[in-house]
Each structure stands twice: as structure tokens, then as C-alpha cells.
C-alpha positions in Angstrom: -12.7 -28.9 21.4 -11.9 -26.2 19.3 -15.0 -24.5 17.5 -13.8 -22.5 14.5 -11.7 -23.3 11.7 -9.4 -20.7 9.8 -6.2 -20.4 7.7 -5.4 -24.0 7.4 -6.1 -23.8 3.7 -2.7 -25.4 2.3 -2.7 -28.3 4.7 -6.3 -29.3 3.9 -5.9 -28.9 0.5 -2.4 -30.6 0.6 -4.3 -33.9 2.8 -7.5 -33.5 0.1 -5.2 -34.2 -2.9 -3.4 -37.2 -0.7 -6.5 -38.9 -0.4 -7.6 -38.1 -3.7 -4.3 -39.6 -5.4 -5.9 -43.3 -5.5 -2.6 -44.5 -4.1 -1.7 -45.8 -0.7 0.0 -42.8 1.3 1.2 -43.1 4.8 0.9 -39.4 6.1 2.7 -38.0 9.3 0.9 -35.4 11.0 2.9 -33.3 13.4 3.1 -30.6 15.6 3.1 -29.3 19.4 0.3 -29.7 21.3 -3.2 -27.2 20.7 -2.0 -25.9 17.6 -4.9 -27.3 16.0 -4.4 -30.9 14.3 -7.1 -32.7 15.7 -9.5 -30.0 14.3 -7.9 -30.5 10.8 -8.2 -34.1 10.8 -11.7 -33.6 11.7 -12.5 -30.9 9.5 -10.6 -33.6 6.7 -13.0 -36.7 7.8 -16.2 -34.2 7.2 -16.7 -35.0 3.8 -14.9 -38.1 3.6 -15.4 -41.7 3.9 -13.2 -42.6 7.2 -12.7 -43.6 10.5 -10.9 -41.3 13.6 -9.0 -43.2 16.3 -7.6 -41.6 19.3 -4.7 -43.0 21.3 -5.0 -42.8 25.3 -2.1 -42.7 27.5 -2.2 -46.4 29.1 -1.3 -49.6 28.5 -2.4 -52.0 25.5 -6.0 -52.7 27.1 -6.7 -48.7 27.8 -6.0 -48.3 24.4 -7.9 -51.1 22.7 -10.2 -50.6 24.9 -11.1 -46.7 23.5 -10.3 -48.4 19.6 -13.6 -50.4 20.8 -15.4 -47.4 21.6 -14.6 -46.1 17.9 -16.7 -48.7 16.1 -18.6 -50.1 18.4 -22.3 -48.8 16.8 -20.6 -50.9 13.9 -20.7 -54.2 15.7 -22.7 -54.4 19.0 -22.8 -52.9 22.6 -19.7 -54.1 24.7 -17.7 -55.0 21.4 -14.3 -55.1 22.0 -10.6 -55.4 19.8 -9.4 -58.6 21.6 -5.1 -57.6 21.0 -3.6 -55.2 18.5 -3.6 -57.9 15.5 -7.5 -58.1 15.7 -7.3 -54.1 15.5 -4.9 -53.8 12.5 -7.2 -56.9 11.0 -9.7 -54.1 11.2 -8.7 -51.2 9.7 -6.9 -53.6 6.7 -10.5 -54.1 5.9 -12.0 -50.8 5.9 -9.0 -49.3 4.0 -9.9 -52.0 1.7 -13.0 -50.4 1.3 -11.5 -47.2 0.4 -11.7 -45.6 4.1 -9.6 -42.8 5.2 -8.1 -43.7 8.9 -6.8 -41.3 11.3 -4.7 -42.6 14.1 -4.2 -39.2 17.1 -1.3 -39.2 19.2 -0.3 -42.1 17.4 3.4 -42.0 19.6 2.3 -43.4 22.6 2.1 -46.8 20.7 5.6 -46.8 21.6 4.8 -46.9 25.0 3.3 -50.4 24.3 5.6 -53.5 23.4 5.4 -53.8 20.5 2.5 -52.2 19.1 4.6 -49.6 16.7 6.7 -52.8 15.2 3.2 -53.8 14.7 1.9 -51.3 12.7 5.2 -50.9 10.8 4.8 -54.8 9.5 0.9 -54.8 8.8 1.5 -51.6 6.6 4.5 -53.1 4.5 2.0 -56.4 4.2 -1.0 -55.1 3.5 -2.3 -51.7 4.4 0.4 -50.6 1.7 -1.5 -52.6 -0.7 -4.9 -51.3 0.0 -4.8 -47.7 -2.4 -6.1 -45.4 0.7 -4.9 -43.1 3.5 -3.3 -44.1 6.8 -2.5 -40.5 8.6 -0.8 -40.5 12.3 -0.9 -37.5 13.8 0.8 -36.6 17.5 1.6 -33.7 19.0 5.0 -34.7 21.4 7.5 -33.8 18.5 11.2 -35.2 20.0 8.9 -38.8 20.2 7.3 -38.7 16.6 11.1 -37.8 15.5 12.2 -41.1 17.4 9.6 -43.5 15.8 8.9 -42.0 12.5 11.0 -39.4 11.1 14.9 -40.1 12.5 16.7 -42.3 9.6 16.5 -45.3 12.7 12.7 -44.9 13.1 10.7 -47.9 13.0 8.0 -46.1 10.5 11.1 -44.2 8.6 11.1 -45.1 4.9 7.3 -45.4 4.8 5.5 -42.1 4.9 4.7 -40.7 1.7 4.0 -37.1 3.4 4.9 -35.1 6.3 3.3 -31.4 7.6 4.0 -30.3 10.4 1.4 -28.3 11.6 2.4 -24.7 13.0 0.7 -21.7 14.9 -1.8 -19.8 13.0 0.3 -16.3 11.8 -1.0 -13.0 12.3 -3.3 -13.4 9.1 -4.6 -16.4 10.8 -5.2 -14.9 14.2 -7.1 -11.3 11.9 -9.6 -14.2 10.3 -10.3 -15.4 14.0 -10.9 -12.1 15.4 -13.1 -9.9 12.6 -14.4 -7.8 14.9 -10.9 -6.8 16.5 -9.3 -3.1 15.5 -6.3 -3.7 14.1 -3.8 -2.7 17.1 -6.3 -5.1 19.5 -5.1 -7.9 16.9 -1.1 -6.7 17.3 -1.9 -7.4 21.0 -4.0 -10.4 21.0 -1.0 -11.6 19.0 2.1 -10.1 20.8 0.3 -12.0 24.4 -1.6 -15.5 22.5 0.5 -16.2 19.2 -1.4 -18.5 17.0 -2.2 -21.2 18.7 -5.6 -22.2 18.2 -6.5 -24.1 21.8 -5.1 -20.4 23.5 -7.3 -18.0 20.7 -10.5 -19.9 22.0 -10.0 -18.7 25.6 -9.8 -15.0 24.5 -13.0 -12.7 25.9 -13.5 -10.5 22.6 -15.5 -8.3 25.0 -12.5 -7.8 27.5 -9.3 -5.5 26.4 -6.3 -7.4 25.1 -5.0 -6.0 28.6 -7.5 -7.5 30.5 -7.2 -11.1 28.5 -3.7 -11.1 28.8 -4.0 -10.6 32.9 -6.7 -13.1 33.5 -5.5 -15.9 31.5 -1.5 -15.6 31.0 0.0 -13.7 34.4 -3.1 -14.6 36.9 -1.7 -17.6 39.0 -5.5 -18.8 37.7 -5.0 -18.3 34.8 -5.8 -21.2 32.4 -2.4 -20.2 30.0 -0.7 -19.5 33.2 1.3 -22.6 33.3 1.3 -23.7 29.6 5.0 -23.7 28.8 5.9 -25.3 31.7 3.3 -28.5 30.8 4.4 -28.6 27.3 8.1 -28.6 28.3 7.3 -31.6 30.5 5.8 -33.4 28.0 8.7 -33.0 25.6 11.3 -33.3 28.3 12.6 -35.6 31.5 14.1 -32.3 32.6 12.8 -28.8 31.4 14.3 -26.3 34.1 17.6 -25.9 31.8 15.8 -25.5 28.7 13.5 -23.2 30.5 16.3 -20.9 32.2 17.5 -20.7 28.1 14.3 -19.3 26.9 13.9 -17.0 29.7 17.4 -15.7 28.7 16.4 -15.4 25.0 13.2 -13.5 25.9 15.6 -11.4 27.8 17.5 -9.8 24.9 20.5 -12.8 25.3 20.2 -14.1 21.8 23.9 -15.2 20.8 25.9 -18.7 22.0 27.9 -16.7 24.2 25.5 -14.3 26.1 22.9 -17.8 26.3 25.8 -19.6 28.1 27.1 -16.8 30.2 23.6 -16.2 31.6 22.7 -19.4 32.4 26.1 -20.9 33.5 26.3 -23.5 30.9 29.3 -24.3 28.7 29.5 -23.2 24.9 29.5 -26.8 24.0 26.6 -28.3 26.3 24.3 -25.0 25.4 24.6 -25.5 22.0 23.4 -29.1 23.0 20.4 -27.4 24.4 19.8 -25.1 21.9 19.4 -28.0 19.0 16.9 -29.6 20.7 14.9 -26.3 21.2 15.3 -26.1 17.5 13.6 -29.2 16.9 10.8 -28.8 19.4 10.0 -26.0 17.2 10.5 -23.5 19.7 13.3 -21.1 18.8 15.0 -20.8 15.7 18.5 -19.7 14.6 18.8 -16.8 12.2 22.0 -15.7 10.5 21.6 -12.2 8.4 20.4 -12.6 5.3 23.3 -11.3 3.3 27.1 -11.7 4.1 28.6 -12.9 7.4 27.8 -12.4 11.4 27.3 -13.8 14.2 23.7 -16.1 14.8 21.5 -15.0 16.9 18.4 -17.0 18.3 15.0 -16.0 19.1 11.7 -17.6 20.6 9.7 -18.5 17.5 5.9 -17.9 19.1 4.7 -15.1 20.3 3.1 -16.7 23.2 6.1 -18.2 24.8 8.0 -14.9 24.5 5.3 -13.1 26.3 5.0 -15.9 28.9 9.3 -15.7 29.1 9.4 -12.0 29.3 6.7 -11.5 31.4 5.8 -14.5 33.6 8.6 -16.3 34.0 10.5 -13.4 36.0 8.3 -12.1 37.6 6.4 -15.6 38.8 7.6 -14.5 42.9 5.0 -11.6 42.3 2.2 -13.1 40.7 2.3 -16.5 43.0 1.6 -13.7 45.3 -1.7 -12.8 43.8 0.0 -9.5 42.1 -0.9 -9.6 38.9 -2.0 -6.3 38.2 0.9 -4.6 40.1 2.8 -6.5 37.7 1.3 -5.4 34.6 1.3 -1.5 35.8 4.7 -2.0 35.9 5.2 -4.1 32.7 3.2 -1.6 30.6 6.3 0.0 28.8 8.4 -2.8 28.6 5.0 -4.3 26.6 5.0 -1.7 24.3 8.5 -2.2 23.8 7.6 -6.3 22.8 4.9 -4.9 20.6 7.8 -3.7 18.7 10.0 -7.3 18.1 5.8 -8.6 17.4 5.3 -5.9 14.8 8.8 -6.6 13.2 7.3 -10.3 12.3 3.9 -9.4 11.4 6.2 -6.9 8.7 7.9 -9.8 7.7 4.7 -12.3 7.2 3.4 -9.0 5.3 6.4 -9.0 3.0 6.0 -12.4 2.2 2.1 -12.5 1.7 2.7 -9.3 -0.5 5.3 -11.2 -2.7 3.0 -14.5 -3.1 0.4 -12.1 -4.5 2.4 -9.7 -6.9 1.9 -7.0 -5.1 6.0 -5.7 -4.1 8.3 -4.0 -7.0 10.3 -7.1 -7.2 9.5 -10.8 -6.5 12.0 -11.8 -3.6 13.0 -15.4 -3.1 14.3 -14.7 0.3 13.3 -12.5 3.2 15.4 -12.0 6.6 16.7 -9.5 8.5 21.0 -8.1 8.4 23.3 -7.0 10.8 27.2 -6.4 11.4 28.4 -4.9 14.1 26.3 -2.2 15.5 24.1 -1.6 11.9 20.9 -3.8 11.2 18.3 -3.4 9.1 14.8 -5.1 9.8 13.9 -6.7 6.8 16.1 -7.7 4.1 13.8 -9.5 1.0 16.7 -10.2 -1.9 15.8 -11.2 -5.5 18.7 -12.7 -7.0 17.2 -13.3 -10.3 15.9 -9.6 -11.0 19.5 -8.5 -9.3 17.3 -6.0 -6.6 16.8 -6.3 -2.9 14.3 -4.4 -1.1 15.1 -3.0 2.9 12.8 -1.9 5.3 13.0 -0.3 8.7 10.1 -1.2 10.7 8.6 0.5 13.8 5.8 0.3 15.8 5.2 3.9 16.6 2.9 6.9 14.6 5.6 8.6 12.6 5.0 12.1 10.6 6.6 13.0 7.2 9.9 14.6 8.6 10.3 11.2 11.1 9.4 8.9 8.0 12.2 10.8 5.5 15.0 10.8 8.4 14.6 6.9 9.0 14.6 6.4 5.3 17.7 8.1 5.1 19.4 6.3 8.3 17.9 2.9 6.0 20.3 4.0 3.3 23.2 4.7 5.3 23.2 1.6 7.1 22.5 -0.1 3.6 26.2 1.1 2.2 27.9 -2.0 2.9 25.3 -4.2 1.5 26.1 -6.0 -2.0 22.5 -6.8 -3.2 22.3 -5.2 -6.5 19.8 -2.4 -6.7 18.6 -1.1 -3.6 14.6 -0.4 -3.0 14.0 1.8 0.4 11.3 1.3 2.7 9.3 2.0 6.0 6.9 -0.4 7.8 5.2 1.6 10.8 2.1 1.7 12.7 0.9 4.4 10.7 2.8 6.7 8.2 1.0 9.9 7.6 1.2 11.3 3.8 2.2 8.0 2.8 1.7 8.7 -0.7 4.0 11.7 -0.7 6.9 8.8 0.7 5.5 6.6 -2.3 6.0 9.5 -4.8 9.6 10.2 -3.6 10.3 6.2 -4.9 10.2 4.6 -1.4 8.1 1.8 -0.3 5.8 2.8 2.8 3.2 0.7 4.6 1.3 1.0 8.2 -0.5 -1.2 9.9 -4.0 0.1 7.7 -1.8 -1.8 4.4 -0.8 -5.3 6.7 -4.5 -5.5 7.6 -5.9 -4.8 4.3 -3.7 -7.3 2.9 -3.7 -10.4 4.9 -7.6 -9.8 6.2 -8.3 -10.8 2.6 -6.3 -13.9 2.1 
């Protein structure tokens, strides 16, 4: 079980005005597994009214069978839900009574005969009628699609809500970690992402280094395998979709380059590639402004370390040669820290926009590229006619280094139709940044993104 609780604000407050509304709300909770949704569900039932289920994997009498357990201090020792109609009976009552029910991994109903068809006809008869909260939350996504969310879905139609529970962002992970310097956070980060069931493993006595070997690349390691068990969950057969993210967290992030380094046609990758869209686990980004090509990248943190690091190199540490393989990693880490940085710049940009805090209120923030230009972060405000365009590194950079980027920033920025242009830098640290900020350009280190989002 996961101890603390942080971030999580919008989704509890979000749920907390559901079950406030006095009207009957079917809620789909959703998300991959260990990010954290049985924690909010708990944290939601703390000062409410309501009853948590939890769905085994098994057949009908497993399951009713742990329903029993649930309410069993309600009725007597060795009480037992005789078939899923008795169940149902059940929580139609205490609904009644204004409880909030929770139903976890709710999609291996669908594993019984059934059970889901079930559900679907006692909430159009009467848990529909009853003016509380049914939430079903589950963690193996492509499923939850299936049954709930796909226009064919047996619940489709019904729910009144949907969140869809994500990684913690860097923000998230700085509230878990107050005691962390702020590169130790860009690390803990770059190796561990946001997800909460991972953060709880981390030795905040031990170096990011040391966390990284002895949970991720150690063959003992209790990360070591992660990927690998969540892409079996989601999938009958995970060794293509795993040879497409290693190529991703290789630097092959267009259609062409995916398919040419894993053998696959154009046609049958970008088969692939949807459905690691809808897992959540990469995402396709276009530039912000004008045309070129996509280009797709792994969307946590964790599974690009585990891709970049483990998953070539899994010969050697099978081997028992973990360290080797980090003494040789070390630059290529640094490296990473630089894609991880680019991200946390980006969560930054957005944070500081929510709170009033940039020169112009973007609706949109992205990167550009065309051709052999890019710019890091693109965040354009249509509506005040201004864009503003940052270069972001993840390197120590002096006066002289900070004033030659920003000038490399506006070259690159010629072809870009945006309206007024606003120039910026992004670095690990900036020194003189106020003599950059007196010139007219935007600068922020990492001192600015921790400052920032520690206070959310």
C-alpha cells in the first residue's frame, strides 16, 4: 500500500464535487497500474459515507467470495453474497442510503459471464435512481476501453465522468521528496517518473545513482522487470511493442525510422503505434506551429530510462553487471537528463501560465521543428497575437553562453509566423540572470522551476 498522498488535488476535488452534486453519477476511474488510484479512492472514502470493493482475478465465487469479506462485520462471521444478483441487491440498498461505492479493478467482471451485462441492467433499473456515487476504477486500460469507454461498450452511455489518472509530474515527485536538492529530484525523475507504487521504493538516504542501480538495472531489482509485467497485462503479445519502444528510447522517433528499425511495415507499425497511444505510453507530437513531420516519444520517464538503459543492455545485467553497466552509461545519462529537463521546462511553462506569472497567457505550449532547426518550447497566444520560445539546456551556462544561445533562438525563430516574438533560456543555472532579464529576454534555472512548482 502506498503511504503518502500528494498532487492529486484536481482529481479529488473533481470526485468531491461528484459526490456532492446529489445526483446519481456513474464515474470511470482509469489508469495503468501503480499510478496511484486505489490511494485516491481511499483517500475519497476517508471522510465519506461508503463502501470499497475490490475485484480478484478468479471466477464468480473468488470474487463474491472477497465482496463477502467487504461487509461481512455488517452481517455475521461466514456471511456470504450467494450470486451476483444478491450482490447488486446489496449495494442498491446502501446507495439508497446515500453511500458512496467503489468498485477496483472493476474489468475483470468481464472475465465472468455475465456479470458486466449485470451491472449495466441493475444501474439503468435502479442504481440510476438512487441520487449517489457508483465509481469503477481499473487499471488494464485496452479492457476498460472495451467495456466502458469504446461507443460498443456494455457500460458506454452511462458514466457521467471519466479521469484518467496519470503519473505524478515533476511538481508532484518535488512534494514527495522535500528533502531532495533540486538536481537529486531531476534524477529521481529522469530514472522513476511519477509513478507513485515506484517513488515508494526510493532510499532517500542512497544517491539517485545508487537507487537507480539497485532497483531499476540490478537483475534484483524490484523495478527491474516492470515494463515487461505491465505490457503483459495489457497485451497477448508484448515483444513487438517492446522492440518499438526500445527504438523510440533510441532516438528512432518518426514512422519511417520506427519501421525500419524494427522490420515492420509502415502500415502494420502505425498499427502498433495507436495502440501504444492508447495504453498511454507514447504520444505523437506534431510542432506546434506550421507543418512537419510527427515524431513520437515515450511519455514517462520511467519507461524511457528502463528502454534506454535496461532493455539493451539486459545480456550484461542478467549477468550480474550492473555497475559495469552504469560506469559505462554515465554520459549517455547525462545526456537523458537533458530530454528529462526539456519536460520539466515545459510542465514549468505551463504551471507559470496557470498562475500569471509569464509575459503573455499562452493557450498552447509545444515544441517546433523543420528540417534541421527546432526550438524547445514553443507556448503561442493567439488572442494577445505573441508567442514566447525558449531554448532549454541542462548544463551551467555563463553570460557570454546564455546571450549566444539567445541569439541562435532568434535565428532559428525567422521562419516562424507567431506574431510578436518573446526570447528565452531555460538552463540548469543561468548566472547574472537578471542582466539577461534586463536585456528583455526571459531566463529561468532550475533555482525558478523549483521555487515555482515546490509551492503549488
Amino acid at each position: 500500500m502506498i503511504v503518502r498522498f500528494v498532487d492529486r488535488r484536481e482529481e479529488l476535488e473533481q470526485l468531491g464535487e461528484l459526490c456532492s452534486s446529489g445526483k446519481s453519477q456513474l464515474v470511470i476511474v482509469y489508469g495503468r497500474r501503480r499510478v496511484g488510484k486505489t490511494r485516491l479512492l481511499l483517500e475519497l472514502l476517508r471522510k465519506r459515507r461508503g463502501l470499497y470493493f475490490y475485484v480478484p482475478r478468479g471466477g464468480s465465487e473468488t470474487i463474491l467470495e472477497e465482496f463477502s469479506r467487504s461487509v461481512e462485520g455488517e452481517f455475521f462471521k461466514g456471511f456470504r453474497f450467494p450470486s451476483f444478483h444478491s450482490f447488486l441487491e446489496y449495494l442498491a440498498t446502501k446507495m439508497e442510503q446515500g453511500y458512496l461505492v467503489v468498485i477496483d479493478e472493476f474489468q475483470r467482471l468481464g472475465e465472468v459471464e455475465g456479470a458486466l451485462s449485470l451491472l449495466q441492467r441493475y444501474w439503468d433499473e435502479k442504481l440510476s435512481r438512487t441520487g449517489s456515487v457508483l465509481v469503477l476504477s481499473g487499471s488494464a486500460i485496452g479492457t476498460i476501453v472495451r467495456v466502458a469507454l469504446r461507443g460498443d461498450a456494455p457500460l458506454y452511455g452511462r458514466r457521467t465522468a471519466v479521469i484518467k489518472l496519470e503519473p505524478l509530474g515533476f511538481g508532484g515527485v518535488l512534494e514527495w521528496f522535500d528533502r531532495l536538492s533540486p538536481v537529486d529530484a531531476v534524477k529521481i525523475y529522469g530514472v522513476f517518473g511519477g509513478t507513485p507504487a515506484y517513488l515508494e521504493l526510493v532510499d532517500e538516504n542512497e544517491s539517485p545513482e545508487e537507487n537507480a542501480v539497485k532497483l531499476v538495472l540490478s537483475k534484483r531489482g524490484a523495478l527491474h522487470e516492470e515494463p515487461v509485467y505491465l505490457l503483459m497485462e495489457e497485451l497477448r503479445a508484448p515483444a513487438r511493442y517492446m522492440d518499438i519502444l526500445g527504438a523510440i528510447a533510441q532516438g528512432r522517433t518518426t514512422l519511417s525510422e520506427i519501421a525500419s528499425a524494427t522490420g515492420l511495415k509502415r502500415e502494420n507499425a502505425t498499427t502498433y503505434l495507436s495502440y501504444l497511444e492508447l495504453l498511454g505510453l507514447i504520444e505523437r507530437e506534431k510542432p506546434l506551429v506550421g507543418k512537419g513531420r510527427s515524431r513520437y516519444t515515450i511519455r514517462d520517464p520511467f519507461f524511457s530510462f528502463w528502454f534506454k538503459f535496461v532493455w539493451p543492455n539486459m545480456r550484461s545485467l542478467e549477468a550480474g553487471l550492473e555497475h559495469e553497466v552504469w560506469e559505462r552509461e554515465q554520459e549517455n545519462f547525462n545526456t537523458y537528463l537533458g530530454w528529462v529537463f526539456e519536460r520539466i521546462a515545459r510542465e514549468f511553462v505551463v504551471q507559470a501560465t496557470r498562475r500569471g506569472e509569464l509575459p503573455v497567457r499562452p493557450e498552447a505550449v509545444g515544441g517546433w521543428w523543420s528540417r534541421d532547426k527546432e526550438i524547445d518550447i514553443v507556448a503561442v497566444s493567439k488572442s494577445e497575437g505573441a508567442a514566447l520560445l525558449f531554448e532549454v539546456k541542462w548544463s551551467d551556462l555563463d553570460m557570454r553562453e546564455a546571450e549566444s544561445l539567445v541569439a541562435s533562438l532568434e535565428r532559428k525563430a525567422v521562419e516562424l509566423e507567431v506574431g510578436e516574438k518573446i526570447y528565452g533560456i531555460i538552463a540548469r543555472n543561468i548566472e547574472d540572470k537578471s542582466e539577461l532579464r534586463k536585456k528583455g529576454y526571459l531566463a529561468y534555472d532550475l533555482s525558478d522551476i523549483y521555487g515555482l512548482l515546490k509551492s503549488q
